[in-house]
C-alpha positions as CSV (number, residue, x, y, z in Angstrom):
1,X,-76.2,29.0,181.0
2,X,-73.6,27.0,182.9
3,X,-74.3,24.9,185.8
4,X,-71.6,24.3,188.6
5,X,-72.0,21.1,190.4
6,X,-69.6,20.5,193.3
7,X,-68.4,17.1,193.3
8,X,-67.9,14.8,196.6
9,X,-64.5,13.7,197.7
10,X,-65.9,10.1,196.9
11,X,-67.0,11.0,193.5
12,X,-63.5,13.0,192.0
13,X,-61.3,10.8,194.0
14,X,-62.5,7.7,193.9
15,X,-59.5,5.6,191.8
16,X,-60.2,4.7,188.1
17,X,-60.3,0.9,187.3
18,X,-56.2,1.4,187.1
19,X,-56.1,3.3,190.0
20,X,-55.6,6.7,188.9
21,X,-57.6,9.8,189.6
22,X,-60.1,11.2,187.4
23,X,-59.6,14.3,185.5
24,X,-62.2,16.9,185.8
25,X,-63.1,18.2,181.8
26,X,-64.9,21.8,181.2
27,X,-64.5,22.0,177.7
28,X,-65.8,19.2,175.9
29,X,-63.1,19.7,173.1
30,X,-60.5,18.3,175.0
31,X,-61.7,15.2,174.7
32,X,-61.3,12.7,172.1
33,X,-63.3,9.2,170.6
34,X,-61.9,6.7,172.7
35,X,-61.9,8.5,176.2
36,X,-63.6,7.0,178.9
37,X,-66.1,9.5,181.3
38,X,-68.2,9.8,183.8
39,X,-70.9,12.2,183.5
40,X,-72.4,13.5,186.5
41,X,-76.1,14.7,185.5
42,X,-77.9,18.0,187.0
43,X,-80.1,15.8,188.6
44,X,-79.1,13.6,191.9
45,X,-77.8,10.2,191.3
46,X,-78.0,10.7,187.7
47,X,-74.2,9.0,186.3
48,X,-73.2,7.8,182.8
49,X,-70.5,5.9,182.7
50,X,-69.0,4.6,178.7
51,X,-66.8,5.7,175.9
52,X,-67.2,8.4,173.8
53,X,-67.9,7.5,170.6
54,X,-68.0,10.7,168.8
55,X,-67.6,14.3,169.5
56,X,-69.2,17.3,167.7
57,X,-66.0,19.9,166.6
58,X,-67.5,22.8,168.9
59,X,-67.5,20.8,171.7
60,X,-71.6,21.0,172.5
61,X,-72.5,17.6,171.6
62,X,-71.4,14.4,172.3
63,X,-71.9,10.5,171.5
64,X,-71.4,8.2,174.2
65,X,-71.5,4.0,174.3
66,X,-72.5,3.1,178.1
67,X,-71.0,0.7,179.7
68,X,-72.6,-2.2,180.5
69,X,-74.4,-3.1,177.1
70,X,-76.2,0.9,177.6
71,X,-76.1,1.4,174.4
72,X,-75.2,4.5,172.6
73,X,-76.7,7.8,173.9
74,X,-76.5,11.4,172.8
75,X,-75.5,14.4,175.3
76,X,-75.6,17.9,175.5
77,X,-72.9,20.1,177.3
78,X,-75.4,23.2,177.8
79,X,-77.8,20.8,180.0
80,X,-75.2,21.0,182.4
81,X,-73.2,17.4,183.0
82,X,-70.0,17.5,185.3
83,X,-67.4,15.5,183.0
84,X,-65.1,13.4,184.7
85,X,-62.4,11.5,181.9
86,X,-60.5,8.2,183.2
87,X,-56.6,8.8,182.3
88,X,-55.3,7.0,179.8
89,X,-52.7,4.1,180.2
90,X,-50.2,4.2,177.8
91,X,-48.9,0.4,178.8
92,X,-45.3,2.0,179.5
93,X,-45.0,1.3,183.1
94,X,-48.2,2.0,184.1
95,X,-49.9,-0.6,186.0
């Protein structure tokens, strides 16, 4: 069962720390250890914000490390999260 969860202006185009906009991530196979998201829970107000730490090869698990000393937590994609990835700066020019 998938779970479509409209977003807010505020929340998809809010800038990233380098001023970019987030990318909005379905498929959780896309992303790689080392990305930084924002998951958007199926419950108001709930957000995670870290870097994923490890992703399951199917794409229906993943490891995150929250910001903010968090700690490291576990997700699942089936319980619905809206998956927002930061882009990444390469360091050539983008500032």
């Amino acid at each position: 069962m998938t779970t479509s969860i409209k977003l807010m202006p505020e929340q998809l185009n809010r800038p990233t720390q380098y001023g970019y906009q987030r990318s909005v991530v379905a498929n959780w196979c896309e992303l790689i250890p080392g990305d930084t998201v924002l998951l958007l829970g199926p419950l108001a107000g709930e957000r995670h914000r870290g870097t994923i730490d490890a992703i399951s090869a199917d794409g229906t698990v993943m490891w995150l490390l929250l910001e903010n000393a968090g700690g490291r937590k576990l997700f699942h994609h089936v319980d619905g999260y809206q998956t927002l990835v930061d882009p990444v700066r390469t360091g050539r020019g983008d500032q």
